[in-house]
C-alpha atoms as a printed R data frame, in Angstrom:
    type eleno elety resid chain resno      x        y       z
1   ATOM     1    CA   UNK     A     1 46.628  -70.430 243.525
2   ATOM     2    CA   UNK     A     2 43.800  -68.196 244.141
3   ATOM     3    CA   UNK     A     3 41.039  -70.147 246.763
4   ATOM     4    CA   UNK     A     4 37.788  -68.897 247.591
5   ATOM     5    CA   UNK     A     5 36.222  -69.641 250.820
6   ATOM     6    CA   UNK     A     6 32.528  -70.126 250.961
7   ATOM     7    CA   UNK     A     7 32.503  -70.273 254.736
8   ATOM     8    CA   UNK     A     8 33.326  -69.032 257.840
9   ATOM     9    CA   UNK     A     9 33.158  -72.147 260.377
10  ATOM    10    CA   UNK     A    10 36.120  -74.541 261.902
11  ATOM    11    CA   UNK     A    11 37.116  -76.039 258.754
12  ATOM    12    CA   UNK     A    12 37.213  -73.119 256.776
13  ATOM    13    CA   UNK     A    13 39.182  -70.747 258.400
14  ATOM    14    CA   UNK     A    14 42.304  -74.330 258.898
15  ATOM    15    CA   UNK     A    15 42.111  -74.709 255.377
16  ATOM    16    CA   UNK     A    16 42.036  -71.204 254.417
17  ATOM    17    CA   UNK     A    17 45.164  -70.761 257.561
18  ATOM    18    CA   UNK     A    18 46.648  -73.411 255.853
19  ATOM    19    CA   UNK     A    19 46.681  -72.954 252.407
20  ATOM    20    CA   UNK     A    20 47.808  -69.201 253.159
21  ATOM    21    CA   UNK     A    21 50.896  -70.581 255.017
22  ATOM    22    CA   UNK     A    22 51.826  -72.811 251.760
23  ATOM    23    CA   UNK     A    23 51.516  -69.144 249.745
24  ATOM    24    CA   UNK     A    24 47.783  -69.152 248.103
25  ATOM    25    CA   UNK     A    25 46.027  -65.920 247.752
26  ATOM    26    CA   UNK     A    26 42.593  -66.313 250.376
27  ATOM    27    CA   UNK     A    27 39.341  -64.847 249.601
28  ATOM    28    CA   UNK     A    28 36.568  -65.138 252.035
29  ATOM    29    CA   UNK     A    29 32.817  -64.604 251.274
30  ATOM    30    CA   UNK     A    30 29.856  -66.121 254.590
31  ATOM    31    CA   UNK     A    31 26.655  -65.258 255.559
32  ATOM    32    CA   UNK     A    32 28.652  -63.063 258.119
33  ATOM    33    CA   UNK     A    33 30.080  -60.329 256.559
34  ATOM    34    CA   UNK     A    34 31.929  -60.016 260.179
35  ATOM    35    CA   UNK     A    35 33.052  -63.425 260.725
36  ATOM    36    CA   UNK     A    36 34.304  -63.428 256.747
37  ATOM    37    CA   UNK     A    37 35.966  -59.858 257.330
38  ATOM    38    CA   UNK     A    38 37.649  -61.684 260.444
39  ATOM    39    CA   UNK     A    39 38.830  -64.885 259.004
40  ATOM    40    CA   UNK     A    40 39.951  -62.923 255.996
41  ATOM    41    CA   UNK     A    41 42.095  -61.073 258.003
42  ATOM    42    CA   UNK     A    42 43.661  -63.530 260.350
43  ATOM    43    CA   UNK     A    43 45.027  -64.931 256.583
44  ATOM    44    CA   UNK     A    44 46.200  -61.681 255.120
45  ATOM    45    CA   UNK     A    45 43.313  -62.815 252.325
46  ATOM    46    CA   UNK     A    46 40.591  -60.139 251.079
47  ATOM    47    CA   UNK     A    47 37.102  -60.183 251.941
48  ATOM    48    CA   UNK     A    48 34.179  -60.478 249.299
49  ATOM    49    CA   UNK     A    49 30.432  -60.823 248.916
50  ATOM    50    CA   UNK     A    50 29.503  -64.236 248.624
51  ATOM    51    CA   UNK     A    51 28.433  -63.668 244.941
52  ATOM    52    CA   UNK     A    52 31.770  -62.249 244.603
53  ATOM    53    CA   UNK     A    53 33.942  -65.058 246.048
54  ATOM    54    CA   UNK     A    54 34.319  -67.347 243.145
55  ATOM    55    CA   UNK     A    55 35.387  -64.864 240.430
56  ATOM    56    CA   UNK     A    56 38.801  -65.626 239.152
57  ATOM    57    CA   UNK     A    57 39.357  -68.170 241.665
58  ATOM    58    CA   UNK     A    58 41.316  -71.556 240.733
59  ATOM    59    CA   UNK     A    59 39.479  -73.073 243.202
60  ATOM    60    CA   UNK     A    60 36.751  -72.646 245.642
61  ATOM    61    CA   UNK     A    61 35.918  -74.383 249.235
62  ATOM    62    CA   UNK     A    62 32.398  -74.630 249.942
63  ATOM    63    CA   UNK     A    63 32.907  -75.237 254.057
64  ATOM    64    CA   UNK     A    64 29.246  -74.815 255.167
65  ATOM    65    CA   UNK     A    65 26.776  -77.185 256.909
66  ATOM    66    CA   UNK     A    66 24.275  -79.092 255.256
67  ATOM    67    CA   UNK     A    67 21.648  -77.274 256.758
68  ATOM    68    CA   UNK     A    68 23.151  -73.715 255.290
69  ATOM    69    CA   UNK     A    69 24.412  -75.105 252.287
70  ATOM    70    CA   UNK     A    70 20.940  -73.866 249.669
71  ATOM    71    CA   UNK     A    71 21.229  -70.048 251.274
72  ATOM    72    CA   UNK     A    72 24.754  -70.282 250.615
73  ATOM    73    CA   UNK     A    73 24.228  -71.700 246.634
74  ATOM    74    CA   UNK     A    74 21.837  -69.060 246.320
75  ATOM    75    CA   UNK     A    75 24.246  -66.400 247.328
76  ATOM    76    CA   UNK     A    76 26.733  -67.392 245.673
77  ATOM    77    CA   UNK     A    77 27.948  -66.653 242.024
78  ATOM    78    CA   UNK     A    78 28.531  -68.806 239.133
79  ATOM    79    CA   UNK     A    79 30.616  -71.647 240.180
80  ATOM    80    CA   UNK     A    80 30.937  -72.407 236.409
81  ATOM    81    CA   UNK     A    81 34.522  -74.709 235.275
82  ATOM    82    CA   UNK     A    82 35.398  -74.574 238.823
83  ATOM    83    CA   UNK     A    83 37.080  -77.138 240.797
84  ATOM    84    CA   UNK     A    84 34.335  -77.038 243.827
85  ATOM    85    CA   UNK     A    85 35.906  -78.693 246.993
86  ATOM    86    CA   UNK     A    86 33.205  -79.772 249.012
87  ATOM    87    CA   UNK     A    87 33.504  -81.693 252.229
88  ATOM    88    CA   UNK     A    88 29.769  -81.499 253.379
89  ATOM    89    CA   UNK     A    89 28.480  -84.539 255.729
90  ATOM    90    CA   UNK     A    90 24.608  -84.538 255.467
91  ATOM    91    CA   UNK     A    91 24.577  -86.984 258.702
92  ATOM    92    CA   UNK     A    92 22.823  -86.445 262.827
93  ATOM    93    CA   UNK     A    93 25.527  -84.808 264.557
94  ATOM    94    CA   UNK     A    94 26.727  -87.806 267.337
95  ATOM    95    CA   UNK     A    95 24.558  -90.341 265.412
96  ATOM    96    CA   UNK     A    96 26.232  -90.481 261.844
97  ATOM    97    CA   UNK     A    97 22.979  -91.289 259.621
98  ATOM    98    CA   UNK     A    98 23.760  -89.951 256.112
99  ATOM    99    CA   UNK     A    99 20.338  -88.428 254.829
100 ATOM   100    CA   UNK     A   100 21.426  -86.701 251.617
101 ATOM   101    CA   UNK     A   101 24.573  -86.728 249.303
102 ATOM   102    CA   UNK     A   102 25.709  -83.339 249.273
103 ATOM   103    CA   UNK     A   103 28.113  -84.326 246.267
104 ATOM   104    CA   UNK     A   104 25.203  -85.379 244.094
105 ATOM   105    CA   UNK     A   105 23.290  -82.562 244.951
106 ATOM   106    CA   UNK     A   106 25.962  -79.891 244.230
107 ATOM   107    CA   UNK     A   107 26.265  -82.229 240.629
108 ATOM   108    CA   UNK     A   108 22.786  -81.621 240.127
109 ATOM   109    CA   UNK     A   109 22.388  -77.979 241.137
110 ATOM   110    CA   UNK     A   110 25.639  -76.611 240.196
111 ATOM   111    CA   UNK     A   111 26.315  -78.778 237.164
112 ATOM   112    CA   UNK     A   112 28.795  -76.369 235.157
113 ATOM   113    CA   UNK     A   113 31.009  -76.685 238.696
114 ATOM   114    CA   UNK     A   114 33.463  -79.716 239.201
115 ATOM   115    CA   UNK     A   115 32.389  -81.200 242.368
116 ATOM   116    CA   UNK     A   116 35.368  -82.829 243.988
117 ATOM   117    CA   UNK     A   117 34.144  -84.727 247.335
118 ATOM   118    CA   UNK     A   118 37.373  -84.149 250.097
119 ATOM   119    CA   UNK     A   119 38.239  -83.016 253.723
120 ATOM   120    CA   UNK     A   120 34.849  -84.393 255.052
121 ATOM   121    CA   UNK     A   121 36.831  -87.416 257.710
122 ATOM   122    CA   UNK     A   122 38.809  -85.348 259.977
123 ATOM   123    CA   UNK     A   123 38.225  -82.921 262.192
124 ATOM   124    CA   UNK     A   124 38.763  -79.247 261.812
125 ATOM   125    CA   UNK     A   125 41.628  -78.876 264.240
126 ATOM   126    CA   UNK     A   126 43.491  -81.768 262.589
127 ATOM   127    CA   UNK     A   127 44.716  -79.463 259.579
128 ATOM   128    CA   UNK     A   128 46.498  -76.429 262.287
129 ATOM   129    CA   UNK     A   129 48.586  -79.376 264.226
130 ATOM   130    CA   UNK     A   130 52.395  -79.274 263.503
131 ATOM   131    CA   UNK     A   131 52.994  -82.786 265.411
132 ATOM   132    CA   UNK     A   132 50.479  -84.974 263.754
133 ATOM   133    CA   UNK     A   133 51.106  -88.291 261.939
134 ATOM   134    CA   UNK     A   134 50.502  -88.760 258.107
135 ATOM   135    CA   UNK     A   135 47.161  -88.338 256.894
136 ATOM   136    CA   UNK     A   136 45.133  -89.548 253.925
137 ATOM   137    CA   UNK     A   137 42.580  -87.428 252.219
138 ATOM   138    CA   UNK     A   138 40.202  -89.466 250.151
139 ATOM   139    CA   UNK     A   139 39.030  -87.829 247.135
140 ATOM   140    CA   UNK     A   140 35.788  -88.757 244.393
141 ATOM   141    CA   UNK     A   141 35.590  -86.227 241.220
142 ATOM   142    CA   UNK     A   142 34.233  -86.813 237.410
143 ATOM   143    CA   UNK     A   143 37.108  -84.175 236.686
144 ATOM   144    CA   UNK     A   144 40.692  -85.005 236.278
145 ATOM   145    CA   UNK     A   145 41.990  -81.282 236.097
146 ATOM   146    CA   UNK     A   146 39.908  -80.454 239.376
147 ATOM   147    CA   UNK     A   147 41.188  -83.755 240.985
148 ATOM   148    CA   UNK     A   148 44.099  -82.710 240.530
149 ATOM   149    CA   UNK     A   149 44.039  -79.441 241.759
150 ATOM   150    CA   UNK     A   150 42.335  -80.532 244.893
151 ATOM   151    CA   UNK     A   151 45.509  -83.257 245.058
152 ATOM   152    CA   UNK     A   152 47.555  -80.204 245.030
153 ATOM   153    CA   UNK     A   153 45.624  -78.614 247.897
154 ATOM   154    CA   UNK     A   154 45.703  -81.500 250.067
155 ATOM   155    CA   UNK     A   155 49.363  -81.762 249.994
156 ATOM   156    CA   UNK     A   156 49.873  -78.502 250.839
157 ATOM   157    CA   UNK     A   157 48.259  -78.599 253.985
158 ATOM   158    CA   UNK     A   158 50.510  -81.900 255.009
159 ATOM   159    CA   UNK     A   159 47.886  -84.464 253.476
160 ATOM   160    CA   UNK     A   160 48.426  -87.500 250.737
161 ATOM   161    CA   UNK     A   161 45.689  -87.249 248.037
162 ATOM   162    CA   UNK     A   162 44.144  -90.318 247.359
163 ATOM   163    CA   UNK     A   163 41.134  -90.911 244.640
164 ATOM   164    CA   UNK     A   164 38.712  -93.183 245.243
165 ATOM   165    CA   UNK     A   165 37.121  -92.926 241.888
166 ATOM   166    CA   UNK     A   166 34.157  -90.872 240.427
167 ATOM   167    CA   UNK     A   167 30.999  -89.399 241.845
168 ATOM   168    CA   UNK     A   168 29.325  -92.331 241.142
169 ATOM   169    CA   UNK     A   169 31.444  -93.570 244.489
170 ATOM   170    CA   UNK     A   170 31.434  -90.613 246.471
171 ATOM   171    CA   UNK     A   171 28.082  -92.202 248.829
172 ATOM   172    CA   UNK     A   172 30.546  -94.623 249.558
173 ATOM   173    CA   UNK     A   173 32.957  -91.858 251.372
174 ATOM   174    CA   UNK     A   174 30.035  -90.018 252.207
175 ATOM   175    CA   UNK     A   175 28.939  -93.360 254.619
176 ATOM   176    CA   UNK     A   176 32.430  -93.656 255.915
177 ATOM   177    CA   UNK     A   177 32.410  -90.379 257.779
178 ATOM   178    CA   UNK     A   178 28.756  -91.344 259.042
179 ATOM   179    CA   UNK     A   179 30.656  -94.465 260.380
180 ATOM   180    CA   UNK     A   180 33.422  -92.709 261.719
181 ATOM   181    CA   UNK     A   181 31.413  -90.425 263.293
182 ATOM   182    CA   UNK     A   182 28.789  -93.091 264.856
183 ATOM   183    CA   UNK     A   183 32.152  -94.546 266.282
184 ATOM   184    CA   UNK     A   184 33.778  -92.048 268.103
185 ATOM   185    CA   UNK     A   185 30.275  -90.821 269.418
186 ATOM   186    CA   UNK     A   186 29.898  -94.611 270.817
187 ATOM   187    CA   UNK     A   187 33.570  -94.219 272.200
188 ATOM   188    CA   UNK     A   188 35.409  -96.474 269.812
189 ATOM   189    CA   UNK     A   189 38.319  -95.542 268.098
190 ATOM   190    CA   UNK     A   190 37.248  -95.386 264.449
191 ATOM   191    CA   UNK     A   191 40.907  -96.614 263.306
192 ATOM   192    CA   UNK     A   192 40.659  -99.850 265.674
193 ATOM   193    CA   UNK     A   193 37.589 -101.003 263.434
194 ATOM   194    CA   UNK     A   194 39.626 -100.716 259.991
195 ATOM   195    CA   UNK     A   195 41.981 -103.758 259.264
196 ATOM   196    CA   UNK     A   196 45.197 -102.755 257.826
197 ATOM   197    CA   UNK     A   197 45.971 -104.466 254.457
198 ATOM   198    CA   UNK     A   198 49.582 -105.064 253.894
């Protein structure tokens, strides 16, 4: 497939190594034309404008923080029938408070797009490890086609896909990374405080 990256940051460049080890063409677009041109290259991917990023792409990863995410929208070009992989967490860093849902807002301001909510649990480093255990990536989209996609993308960086249902449940995984990250800021172990259901 052909991914745009809409980002420059942790997650972005694992996915984007990631998903160019499993044999998907990589184009990068950020706010830092250097950082983009870098990332871009450590993937063998090509480097683009942000307005540029999306065109002809099968799916696009918008890896930015909340606080960037608007300048980033506005840069951007039309996101329009796109599967739009977002795994924003509006929440404090080390506190976990969820102020916003960044799935309903990219709904509401990029409405032709097909928000799917994914990758927003783990950390960035998780998706480069060779020797990790298996990993479930919780998914919420209104799309099938782009859940599916996204489904694709998630195995292919070692992940199971797993859908949680629409966007009218994605504050629901939204409020589980704020939990997880209140946790492990507290110095629990987020996975002790989940039963396991046979």
């Amino acid at each position: 497939m052909r991914i745009g990256i809409l980002g420059t940051g942790a997650l972005a460049t694992a996915l984007a190594t990631g998903w160019a080890r499993a044999g998907h063409a990589i184009t990068v677009g950020g706010r830092s034309m250097n950082k983009a041109t870098a990332l871009a290259d450590a993937v063998s991917g090509t480097v683009r404008p942000l307005r540029d990023v999306a065109a002809g792409a099968d799916a696009v990863l918008l890896a930015v923080s909340w606080a960037g995410l608007a300048d980033t929208l506005r840069a951007a070009g039309p996101l329009d029938g796109v599967p739009l992989i977002d795994p924003i967490n509006a929440v404090d860093h080390g506190v976990g408070i969820l102020h916003a849902s960044p799935a309903e807002h990219l709904a509401a301001t990029v409405p032709a797009a097909h928000v799917v909510k994914a990758f927003n649990l783990f950390p960035a480093d998780l998706w480069v490890q060779a020797d990790r255990g298996p990993v479930t990536v919780v998914t919420c989209g209104d799309d099938q086609r782009a859940l599916s996609v996204v489904g694709t993308l998630i195995a292919d960086v070692g992940g199971t896909p797993a859908v949680l249902g629409g966007l009218d449940r994605v504050r629901q995984l939204e409020e589980v990374a704020g939990f997880v990250i209140g946790l492990a800021f507290s110095g629990v172990d987020p996975r002790s405080a989940v039963p396991s259901a046979p």
